[in-house]
N, C-alpha and C positions, 0 to 999 in steps of 0.2 A: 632660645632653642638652637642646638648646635647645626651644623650644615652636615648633609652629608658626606662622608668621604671623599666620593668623587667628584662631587663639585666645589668641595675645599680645595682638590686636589688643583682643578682650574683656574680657581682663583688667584691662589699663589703663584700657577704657572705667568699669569697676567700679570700680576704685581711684580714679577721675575724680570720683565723683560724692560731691557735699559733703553731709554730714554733718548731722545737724539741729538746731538748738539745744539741743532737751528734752537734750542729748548733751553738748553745753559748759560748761564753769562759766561763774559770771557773770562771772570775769574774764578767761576766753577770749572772752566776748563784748566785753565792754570794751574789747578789746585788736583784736577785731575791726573795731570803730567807728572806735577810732583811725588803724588802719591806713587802713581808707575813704577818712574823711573827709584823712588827706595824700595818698593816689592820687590821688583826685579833685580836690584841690587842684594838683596838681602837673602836671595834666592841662590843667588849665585856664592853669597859666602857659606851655602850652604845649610842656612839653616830655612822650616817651613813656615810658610808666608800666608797668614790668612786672608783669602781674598784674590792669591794668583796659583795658577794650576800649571805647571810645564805640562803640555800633554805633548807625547810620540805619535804621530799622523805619517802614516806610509806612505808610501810616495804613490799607489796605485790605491786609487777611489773604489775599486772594486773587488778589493783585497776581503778577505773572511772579516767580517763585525770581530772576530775573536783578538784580532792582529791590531786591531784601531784602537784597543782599551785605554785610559788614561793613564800617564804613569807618571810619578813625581820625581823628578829628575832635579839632581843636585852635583851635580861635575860641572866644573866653571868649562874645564875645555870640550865640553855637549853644548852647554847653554852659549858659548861663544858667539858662534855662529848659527844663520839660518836653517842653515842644512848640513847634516854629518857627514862624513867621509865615504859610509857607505851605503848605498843604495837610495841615495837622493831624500833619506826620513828629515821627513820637518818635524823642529820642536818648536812649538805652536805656547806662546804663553797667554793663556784665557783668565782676563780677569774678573771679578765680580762684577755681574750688571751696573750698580753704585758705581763702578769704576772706570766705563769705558767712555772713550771719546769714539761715536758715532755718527758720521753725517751722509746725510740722504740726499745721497746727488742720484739724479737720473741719469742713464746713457737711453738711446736712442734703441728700441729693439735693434737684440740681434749685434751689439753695434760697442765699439770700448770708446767711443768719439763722445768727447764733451762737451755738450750745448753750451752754447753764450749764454744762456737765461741760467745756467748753474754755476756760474765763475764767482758771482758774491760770496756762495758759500766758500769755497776755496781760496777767495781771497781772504775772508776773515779766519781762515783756520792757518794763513800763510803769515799774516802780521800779529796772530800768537804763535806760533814758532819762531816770528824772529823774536818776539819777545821773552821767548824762553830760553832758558840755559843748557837745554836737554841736546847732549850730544849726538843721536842717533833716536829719528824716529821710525817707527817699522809700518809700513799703510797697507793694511788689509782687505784684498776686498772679499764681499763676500755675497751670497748669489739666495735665493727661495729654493723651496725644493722642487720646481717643475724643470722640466729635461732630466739628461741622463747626466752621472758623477763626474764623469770626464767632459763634458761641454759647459757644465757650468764651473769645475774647476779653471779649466783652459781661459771661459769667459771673467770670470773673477782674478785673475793674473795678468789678465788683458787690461782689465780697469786700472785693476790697483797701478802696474805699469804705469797708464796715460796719467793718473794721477800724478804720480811719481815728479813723470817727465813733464807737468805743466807748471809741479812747486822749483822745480831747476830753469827748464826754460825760463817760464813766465813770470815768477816769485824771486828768483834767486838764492833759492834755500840753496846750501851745498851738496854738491851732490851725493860725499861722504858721508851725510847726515842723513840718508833716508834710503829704507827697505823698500822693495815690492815682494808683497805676499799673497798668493790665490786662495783661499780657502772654498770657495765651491759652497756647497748646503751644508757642509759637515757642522756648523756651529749656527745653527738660525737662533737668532731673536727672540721670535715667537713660535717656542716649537709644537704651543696647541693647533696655531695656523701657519703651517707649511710653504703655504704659499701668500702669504702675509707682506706687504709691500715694506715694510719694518724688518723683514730678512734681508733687503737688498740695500744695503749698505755699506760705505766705507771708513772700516777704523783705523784710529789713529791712535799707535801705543808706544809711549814715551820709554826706551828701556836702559839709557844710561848718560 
């Protein structure tokens, strides 16, 4: 007997939603990066990439739904950089759930400070970066949908940030080697549950 519609429809949202790293071995992750880092390359020569989406993300959270649309971007001097020249538009590259490296570090409500009991995970995602060849990784964070667009933007920049700042500090990654990116609620996880503790996470995407 077939399902109906709309709970096929859930289903597959469920089955959608990517997996966390604490979940992957290290050469699932490895193999992760690799993949990235040739989507992304192969994006930028221009041609479409099954699996990665450049989307245009305005710079204000509370811009018209109409402004936000995805849009497949192929100019090497757009995809360059994190942010374009004008009006601070991020090109956000979103890849396939199968595809992403996501790890679920807690911060403290309210708060971008990173517990000691969460440093394991961030060390292990620090001595596969060194082990990787990947010249530039971008670290995302990204927030549930509870509060408003702009505080959980702000709060997801904050993170990603301290992240950033603890693979340099405390890891030794270079620091030429690594983005901070806020994305806020605009990309959850699990978008059947909004507020879903699998939206509050931080990615790690390998882009060249």
């Amino acid at each position: 007997m077939s399902l109906p519609a709309q709970v096929l429809s859930v289903v597959l949202c469920f089955l959608a939603v990517p997996v966390s790293a604490q979940e992957l071995t290290d050469a699932q992750i490895l193999q992760r990066f690799e993949a990235q880092r040739d989507m992304y390359r192969t994006t930028l020569s221009g041609q479409k990439t099954r699996g990665l989406d450049m989307i245009v993300v305005p710079p204000d959270p509370a811009a018209p739904a109409a402004a936000a649309e995805a849009e497949t971007i192929r100019s090497e001097a757009t995809l360059a950089g994190t942010t374009q020249d004008t009006g601070g538009t991020v090109v956000f590259a979103q890849f396939a759930p199968e595809l992403q490296v996501n790890v679920a570090i807690r911060f403290a409500f309210d708060s971008a400070s990173i517990a000691p009991d969460q440093r394991p995970a961030l060390e292990r995602m620090c001595s596969l970066m060194r082990q990787s060849d990947v010249g530039l990784f971008r670290i995302v964070g990204h927030t549930d949908a509870k509060g408003s667009d702009s505080y959980n933007e702000n709060l997801s920049r904050l993170r990603a940030e301290e992240v950033r700042r603890w693979l340099i500090r405390d890891c030794g990654i270079a620091e030429t080697r690594l983005q901070a990116l806020g994305m806020g609620r605009r990309f959850l996880a699990n978008p059947v549950d909004p507020a879903a503790a699998e939206n509050r996470r931080v990615e790690f995407q390998a882009l060249s």
